[in-house]
N, C-alpha and C positions, 0 to 999 in steps of 0.2 A: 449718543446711544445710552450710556448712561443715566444722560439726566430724563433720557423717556422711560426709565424703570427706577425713575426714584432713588438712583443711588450713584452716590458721590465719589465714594471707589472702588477701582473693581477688586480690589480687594475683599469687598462687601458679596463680591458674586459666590466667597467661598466660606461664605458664614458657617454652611451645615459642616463642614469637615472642622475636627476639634482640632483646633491649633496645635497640638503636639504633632499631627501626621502634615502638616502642610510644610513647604520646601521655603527655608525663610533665607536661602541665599542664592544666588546667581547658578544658572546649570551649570556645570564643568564642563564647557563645550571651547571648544579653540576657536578663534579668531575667525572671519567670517571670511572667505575666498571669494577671489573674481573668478570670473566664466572661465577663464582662460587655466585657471589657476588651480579651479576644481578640475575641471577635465582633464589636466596631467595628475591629478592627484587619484582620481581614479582610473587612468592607466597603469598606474604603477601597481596598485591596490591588483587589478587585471593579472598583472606581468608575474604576480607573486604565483598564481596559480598553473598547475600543472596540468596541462592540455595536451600534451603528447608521451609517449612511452609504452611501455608495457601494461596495461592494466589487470587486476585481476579480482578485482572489489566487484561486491553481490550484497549481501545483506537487506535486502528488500528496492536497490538502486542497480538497475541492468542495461548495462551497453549492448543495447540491438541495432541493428542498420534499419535506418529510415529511410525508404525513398523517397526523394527529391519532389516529389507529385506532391505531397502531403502540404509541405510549406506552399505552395505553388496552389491550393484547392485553400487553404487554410482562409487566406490573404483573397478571396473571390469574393464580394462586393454582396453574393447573396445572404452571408452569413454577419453582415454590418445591423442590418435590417431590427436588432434586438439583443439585448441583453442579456435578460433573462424573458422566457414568452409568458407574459401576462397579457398579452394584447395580442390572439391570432391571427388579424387579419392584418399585423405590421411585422409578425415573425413567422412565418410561415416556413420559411429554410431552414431556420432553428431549428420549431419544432418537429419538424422534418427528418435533420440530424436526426437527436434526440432520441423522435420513435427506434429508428433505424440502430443508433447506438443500443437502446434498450432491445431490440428484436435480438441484436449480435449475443450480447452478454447472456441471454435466453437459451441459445443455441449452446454458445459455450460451458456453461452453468449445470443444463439440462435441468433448468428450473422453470415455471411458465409467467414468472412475473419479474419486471426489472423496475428501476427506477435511475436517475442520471442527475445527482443531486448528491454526492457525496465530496467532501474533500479531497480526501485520501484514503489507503487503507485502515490506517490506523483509526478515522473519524466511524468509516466504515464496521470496523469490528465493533466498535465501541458501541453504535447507535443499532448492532444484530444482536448485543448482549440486551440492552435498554428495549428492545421489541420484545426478545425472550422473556424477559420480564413481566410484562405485560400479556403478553399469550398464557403463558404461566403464573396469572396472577395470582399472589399469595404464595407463590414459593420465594426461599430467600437465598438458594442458593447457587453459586455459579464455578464451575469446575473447569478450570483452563492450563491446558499444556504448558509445564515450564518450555515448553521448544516452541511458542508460539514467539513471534519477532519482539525482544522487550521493549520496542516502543511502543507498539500496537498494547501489550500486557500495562505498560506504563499511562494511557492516554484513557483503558479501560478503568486501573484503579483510578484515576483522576476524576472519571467522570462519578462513580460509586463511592468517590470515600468519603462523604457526609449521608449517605443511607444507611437501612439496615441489611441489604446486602453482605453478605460473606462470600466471599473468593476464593477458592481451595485452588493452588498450584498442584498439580502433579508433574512428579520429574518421567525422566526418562529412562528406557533399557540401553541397553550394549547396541542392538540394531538403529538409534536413534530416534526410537519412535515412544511414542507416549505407552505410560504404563499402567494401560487400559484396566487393570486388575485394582491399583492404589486408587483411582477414580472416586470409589465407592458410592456409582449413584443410587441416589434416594427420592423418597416422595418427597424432600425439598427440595433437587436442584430443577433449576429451572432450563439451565441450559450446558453443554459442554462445548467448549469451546478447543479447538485444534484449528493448525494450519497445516498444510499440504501443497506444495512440499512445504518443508517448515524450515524451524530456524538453520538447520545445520544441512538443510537442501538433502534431507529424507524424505520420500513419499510414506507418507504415514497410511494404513490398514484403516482407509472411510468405509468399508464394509462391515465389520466388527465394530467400529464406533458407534455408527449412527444408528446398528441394531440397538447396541449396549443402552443409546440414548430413549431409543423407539419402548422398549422395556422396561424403562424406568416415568417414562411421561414425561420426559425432558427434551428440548429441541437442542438437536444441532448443527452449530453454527461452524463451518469448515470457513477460514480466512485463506486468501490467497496472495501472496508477496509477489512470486515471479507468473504474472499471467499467460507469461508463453508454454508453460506446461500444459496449459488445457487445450492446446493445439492437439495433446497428442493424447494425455495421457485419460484417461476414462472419466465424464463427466461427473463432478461431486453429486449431482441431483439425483444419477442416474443410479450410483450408491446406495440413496437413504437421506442428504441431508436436504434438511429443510431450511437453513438458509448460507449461501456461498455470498463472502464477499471480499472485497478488498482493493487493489493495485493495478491500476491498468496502464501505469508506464513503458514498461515493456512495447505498448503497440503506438509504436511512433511519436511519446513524446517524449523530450528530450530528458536529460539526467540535469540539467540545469545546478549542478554544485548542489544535489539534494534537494529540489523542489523549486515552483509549488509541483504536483500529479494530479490524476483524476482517480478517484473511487468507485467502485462498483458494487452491487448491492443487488441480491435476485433473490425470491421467493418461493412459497406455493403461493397457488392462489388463494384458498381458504385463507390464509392470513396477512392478503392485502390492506385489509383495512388496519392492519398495524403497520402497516410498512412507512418508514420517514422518508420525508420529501415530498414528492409529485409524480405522477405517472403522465406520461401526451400517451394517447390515441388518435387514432383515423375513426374522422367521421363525414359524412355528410351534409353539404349547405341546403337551403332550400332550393337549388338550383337543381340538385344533383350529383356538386362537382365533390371531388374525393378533397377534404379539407383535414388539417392536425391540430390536436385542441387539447390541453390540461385534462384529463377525466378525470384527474383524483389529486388535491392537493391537501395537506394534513398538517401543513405547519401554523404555526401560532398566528403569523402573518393573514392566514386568510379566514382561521376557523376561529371556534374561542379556544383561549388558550389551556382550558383544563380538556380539551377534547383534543389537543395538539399530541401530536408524536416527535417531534423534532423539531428546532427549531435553526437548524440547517439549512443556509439563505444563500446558497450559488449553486447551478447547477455546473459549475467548474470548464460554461460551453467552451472554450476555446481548446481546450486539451482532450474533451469527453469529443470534439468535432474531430480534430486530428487523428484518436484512435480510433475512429470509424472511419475515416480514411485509409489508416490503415489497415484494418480489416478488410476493408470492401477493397483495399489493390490487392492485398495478397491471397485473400481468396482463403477457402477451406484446405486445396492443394498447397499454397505457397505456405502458410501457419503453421501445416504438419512437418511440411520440409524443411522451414526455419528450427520448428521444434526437435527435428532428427537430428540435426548439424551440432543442437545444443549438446544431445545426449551423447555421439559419438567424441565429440571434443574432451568435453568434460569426461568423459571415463577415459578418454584415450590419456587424460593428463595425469588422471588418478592412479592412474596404473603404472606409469612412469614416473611418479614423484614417489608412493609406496615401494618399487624397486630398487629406491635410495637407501643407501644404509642410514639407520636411524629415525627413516619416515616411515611411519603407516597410517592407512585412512581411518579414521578412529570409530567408524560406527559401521554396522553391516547391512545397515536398511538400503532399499535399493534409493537411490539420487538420481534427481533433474540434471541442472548443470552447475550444480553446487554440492560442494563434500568439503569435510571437515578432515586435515591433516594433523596429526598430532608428532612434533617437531622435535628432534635431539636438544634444542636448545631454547629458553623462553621465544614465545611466536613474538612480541613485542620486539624485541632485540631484531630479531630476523626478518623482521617487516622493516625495520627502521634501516639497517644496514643493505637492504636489497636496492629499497629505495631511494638510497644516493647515487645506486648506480642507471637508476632510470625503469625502474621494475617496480610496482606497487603489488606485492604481492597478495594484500587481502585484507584481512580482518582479525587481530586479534581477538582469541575469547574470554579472557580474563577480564578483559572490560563490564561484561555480564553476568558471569558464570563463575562463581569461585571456584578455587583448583583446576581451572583449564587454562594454566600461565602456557602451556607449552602446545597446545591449539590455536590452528591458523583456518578461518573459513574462505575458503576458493572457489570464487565463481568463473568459470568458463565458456562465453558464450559464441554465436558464429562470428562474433567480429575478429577473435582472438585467432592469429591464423599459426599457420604450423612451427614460422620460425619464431612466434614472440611463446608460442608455449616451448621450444627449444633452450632458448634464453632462460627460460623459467626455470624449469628443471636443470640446468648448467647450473645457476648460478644458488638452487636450494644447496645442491649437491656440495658448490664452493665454499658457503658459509655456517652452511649444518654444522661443521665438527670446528671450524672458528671458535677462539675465546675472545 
């Protein structure tokens, strides 16, 4: 192979990289394993992991009950058929899915255009600032809730920090919700960005926002971490925002030790032709017969690339197919009623862990099925000492947030049943006043 391109070593394959950055000694990698040898090695690697207990972790990663249908429809021989659908007349169930995923997120959104081509949330928010952008061209600015999820904030500066873009954080009030007054939008920003519920599982005021955004000539952009809220609680679209996106784990794919997810991303229609990714539609063959086809695809791949909007290459089918399964079993009844179970849990938990001496819920805004407890003693300490005893209690906030060493975020969902939030509350109560 070599001597058919002329060169003698392949060392020579790495001429353009300047010899200072190239690896001039052996990887650090350990000794190489037989079959037998690897596969105990990562059962052990397995074994380390904690798969049964108490759980009570949320943060954008939600334990819902999946029915059994979903893996059982996933694994059906129609959905083999394609990849990704560049070729309609050999993915047909695909694009099928697809539509049908896009038609759900539609309903739920209360927005009239979807697309099924995001990563994750995080990819998601990132690529509704990057359209903002562009709807708004010639504005530079972009205004985003500190209580937006700081990976989502973190994956946004990532994509902006070699632009002229500016990013103004605004923090938050007492109720947990962004503090729509410090915002200060202008004939710069392009767009405001908030999540709902957000980071501390407050439903944030998208009435008041996306006016505040409508008045200034700015879009905005509502993100969604926990998708099960929109079973119940009033559609972002239906508000004022012009584009909802994010997380559609919650609806039957698994938590997988944090990923991979699927992404969600809805619209208006005036500003579909910014929209990243691909849209499928129903159309018609010359026969007649009701066929599903790409109508809109915008990525670099297919157009030129200064006319690209994204360059965003999976439509993430195998997991975007799963949560249309699970949509379509649980239905608009079964979604709400999941999403009750959430609300009644979670406050019933809230209420008995604030009746703790030394616990109160730290913010007054009203919550999904996540609230922010603020703890007698660092939350760090308190997570880690719960947790030996087989209770994972949640989410320290100090990680993100300076001076909230003594905030713990609690997510409570239907999985969590009466005696593991018993447990919970026992054992806050046990270890709150511990040294």
């Amino acid at each position: 192979m070599l001597a058919s391109m002329g060169k003698s070593d392949i060392m020579e394959l790495f001429e353009s990289i300047p010899e200072r950055l190239r690896l001039s000694r052996p990887l650090n990698l350990p000794a190489p394993k037989s079959e037998f040898d690897l596969a105990a090695y990562f059962r052990d690697l397995a074994d380390r992991n904690r798969t049964s207990g108490d759980v009570f972790l949320g943060a954008g990663v939600y334990d819902h009950f999946a029915p059994v249908v979903i893996d059982h429809m996933a694994l059906r021989s129609e959905w083999y058929t394609a990849y990704t659908p560049y070729q309609p007349e050999l993915s047909q169930g695909t694009l099928q899915a697809i539509f049908e995923f896009q038609t759900m997120v539609c309903q739920l959104t209360g927005l009239e255009v979807a697309n099924a081509s995001l990563y994750d949330g995080s990819t998601a928010v990132a690529e509704a600032v990057l359209m903002a952008l562009r709807v708004n061209k010639g504005r530079h600015r972009v205004v985003m809730a500190a209580s937006v999820h700081p990976h989502y904030r973190a994956v946004v500066n990532t994509y902006l920090r070699n632009s002229d873009v500016e990013i103004v954080e605004v923090g938050f009030d007492s109720t947990g919700r962004i503090d729509l007054e410090a915002a200060a939008l202008d004939g710069n920003t392009a767009a405001i960005v908030v999540q709902s519920p957000n980071f501390f599982g407050v439903i944030e005021n998208l009435d008041d926002i996306c006016a505040a955004a409508r008045d200034a000539g700015a879009l905005s952009v509502v993100g969604v971490a926990e998708a099960m809220s929109l079973g119940v609680l009033k559609a972002p679209g239906d508000s004022g925002a012009d584009i909802v996106c994010g997380e559609a784990q919650s609806f039957g794919v698994p938590m997988s030790f944090g990923g991979p997810f699927v992404g969600f991303f809805a619209t208006r229609e005036k500003f579909v032709r910014q929209l990243p990714g691909r849209l499928v539609g129903r159309a018609l063959d010359s026969h007649g017969q009701l066929g599903f086809v790409l109508t809109l695809s915008t990525r670099e791949q297919h157009i030129r690339r200064e006319k690209a909007t994204s360059n965003i290459c999976t439509n993430q089918g195998l997991f975007m197919l799963m949560a249309t399964i699970y949509l379509s079993t649980m239905g608009r009844k079964g979604l709400r009623e999941v999403a009750e179970q959430n609300i009644r849990k979670a406050h019933e938990a809230a209420a008995r862990i604030a009746s703790l001496p030394g616990y109160t819920v730290k913010f007054s805004g009203p919550t999904f099925n996540e609230f922010v407890v603020s703890t007698p003693r660092p939350a760090r300490q308190l997570r880690d000492e719960l947790a030996a005893g087989g209770i994972v209690a949640g989410v320290p906030l100090d990680r993100y947030y300076a001076g909230m060493d003594n905030d713990l975020l609690i997510a409570v969902t239907e999985t969590a049943s009466i005696e593991s939030i018993d447990r919970l509350v026992s054992a806050l109560a046990e270890f709150g006043g511990a040294n």
